[in-house]
N, C-alpha and C positions, 0 to 999 in steps of 0.2 A: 345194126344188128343188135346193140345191146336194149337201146329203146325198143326194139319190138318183141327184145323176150321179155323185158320190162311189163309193156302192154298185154301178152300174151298168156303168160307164166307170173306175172308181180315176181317180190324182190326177193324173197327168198330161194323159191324156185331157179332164179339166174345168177345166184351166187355160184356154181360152179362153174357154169361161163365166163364170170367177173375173174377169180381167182385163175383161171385158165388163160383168159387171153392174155394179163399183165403179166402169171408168171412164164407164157409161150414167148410176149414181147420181150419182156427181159432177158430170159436166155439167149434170144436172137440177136439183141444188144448186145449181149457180151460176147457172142460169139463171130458177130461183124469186126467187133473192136478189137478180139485178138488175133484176127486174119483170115474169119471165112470169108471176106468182102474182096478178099486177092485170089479166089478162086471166081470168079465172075472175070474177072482181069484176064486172068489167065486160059477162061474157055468162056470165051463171049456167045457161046451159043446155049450155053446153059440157063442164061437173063433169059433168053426166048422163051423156053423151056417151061421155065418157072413163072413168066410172065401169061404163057398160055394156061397153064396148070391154074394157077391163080385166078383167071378169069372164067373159066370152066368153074371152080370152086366158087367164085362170088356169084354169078347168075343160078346156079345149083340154090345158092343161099338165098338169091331174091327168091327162086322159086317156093323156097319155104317159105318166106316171108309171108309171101303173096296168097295162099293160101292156109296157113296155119290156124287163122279164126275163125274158118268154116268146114275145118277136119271135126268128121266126132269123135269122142271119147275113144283112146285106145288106139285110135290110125299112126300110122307112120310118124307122121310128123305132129302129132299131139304132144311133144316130148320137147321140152328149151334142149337147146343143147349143151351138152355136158361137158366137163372138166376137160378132158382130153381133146374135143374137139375143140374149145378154145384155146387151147396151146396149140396144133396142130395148123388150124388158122390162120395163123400170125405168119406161119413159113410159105403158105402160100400166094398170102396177101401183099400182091408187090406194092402199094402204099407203104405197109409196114417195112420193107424193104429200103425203100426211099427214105424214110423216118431213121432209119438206124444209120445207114451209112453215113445221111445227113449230119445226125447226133453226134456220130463218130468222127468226124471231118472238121465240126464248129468246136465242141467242147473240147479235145484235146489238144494235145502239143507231144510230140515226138521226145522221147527222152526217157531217163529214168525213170519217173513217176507211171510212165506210162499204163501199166496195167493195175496201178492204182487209181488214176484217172478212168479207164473203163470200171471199175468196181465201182466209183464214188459216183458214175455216171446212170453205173443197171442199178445200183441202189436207189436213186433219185426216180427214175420209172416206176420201178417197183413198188419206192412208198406212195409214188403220188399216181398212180396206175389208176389204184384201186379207187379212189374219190373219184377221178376222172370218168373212169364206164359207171361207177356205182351210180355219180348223177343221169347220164344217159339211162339207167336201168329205171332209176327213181321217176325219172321223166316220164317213161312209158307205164311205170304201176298207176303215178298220177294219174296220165292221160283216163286209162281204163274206166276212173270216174265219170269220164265224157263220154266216153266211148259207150256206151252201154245199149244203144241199138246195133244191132247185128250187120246192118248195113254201113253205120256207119264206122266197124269196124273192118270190117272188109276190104269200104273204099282205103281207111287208115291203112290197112296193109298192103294193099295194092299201090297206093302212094309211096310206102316208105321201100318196096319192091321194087318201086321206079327211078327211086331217089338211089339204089344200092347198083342197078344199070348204069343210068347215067353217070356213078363214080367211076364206072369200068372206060367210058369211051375213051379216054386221054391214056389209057395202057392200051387198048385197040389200036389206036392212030400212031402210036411208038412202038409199034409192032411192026 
């Protein structure tokens, strides 16, 4: 997602996607780690839920993908997307999901420190978020150099469209 607003939009343009999705992950983080993750516990059918929600929102998103370099000027989807909708993302995105409770389970330890071990933990995401998508972003301004037949932009987004599917299948089959 991030390499193709990269490709699509360059790197200015997907800054608010950047700054969106780390500070949507983060929140998420910290909100796993002070005990949203015991409401999953508690009504196991809400993971479905959110697992279906999520894969409705990530094919929606290949579908941008997939054609965003052959929209013209002014259409729907001529637009990286924005601030909000990178924070908003992150909630649906049962990867991200996986990521935090994981995060949440390996780095801390029960105790006192506790809720300063999740602070020292969204802090660490947070700082190191943004170099993380910023290279995926950087990657796709790159590519765009390459990229510069319209076909072979196309296929490039129809690829990385296919690439954004096949990460859904292993949350299809756990369904």
């Amino acid at each position: 997602m991030a390499m193709s607003s990269g490709l699509n939009f360059g790197m200015r343009r997907s800054m608010p996607l950047l700054w969106g999705v780390c500070l949507g992950f983060s929140l998420m983080l910290f909100f796993v780690g002070i005990g949203i993750g015991q409401v999953f516990t508690l009504f196991p059918q809400l993971n479905i839920y959110m697992k279906v929600i999520g894969v409705v929102y990530l094919l929606y998103l290949a579908y941008v993908i997939a054609y965003s370099g052959e929209l013209k000027k002014g259409a729907k989807f001529d637009q990286p997307l924005n601030f909000l909708k990178g924070v908003l993302f992150q909630w649906v995105n049962p990867k991200a999901w996986v990521v935090c409770v994981s995060a949440v389970s390996t780095f801390t330890t029960p105790g006192n420190s506790y809720i300063g071990q999740i602070l020292l933990l969204t802090s660490a995401f947070l700082i190191v978020g943004p170099l993380c998508v910023g290279i995926w972003i950087f990657l796709g301004a790159f590519l765009k150099q390459h990229l510069i037949n319209p076909s072979y932009m196309k296929n490039f987004n129809m690829f990385m469209a296919l690439l954004l599917i096949l990460s859904i299948i292993p949350v299809i089959k756990a369904l």
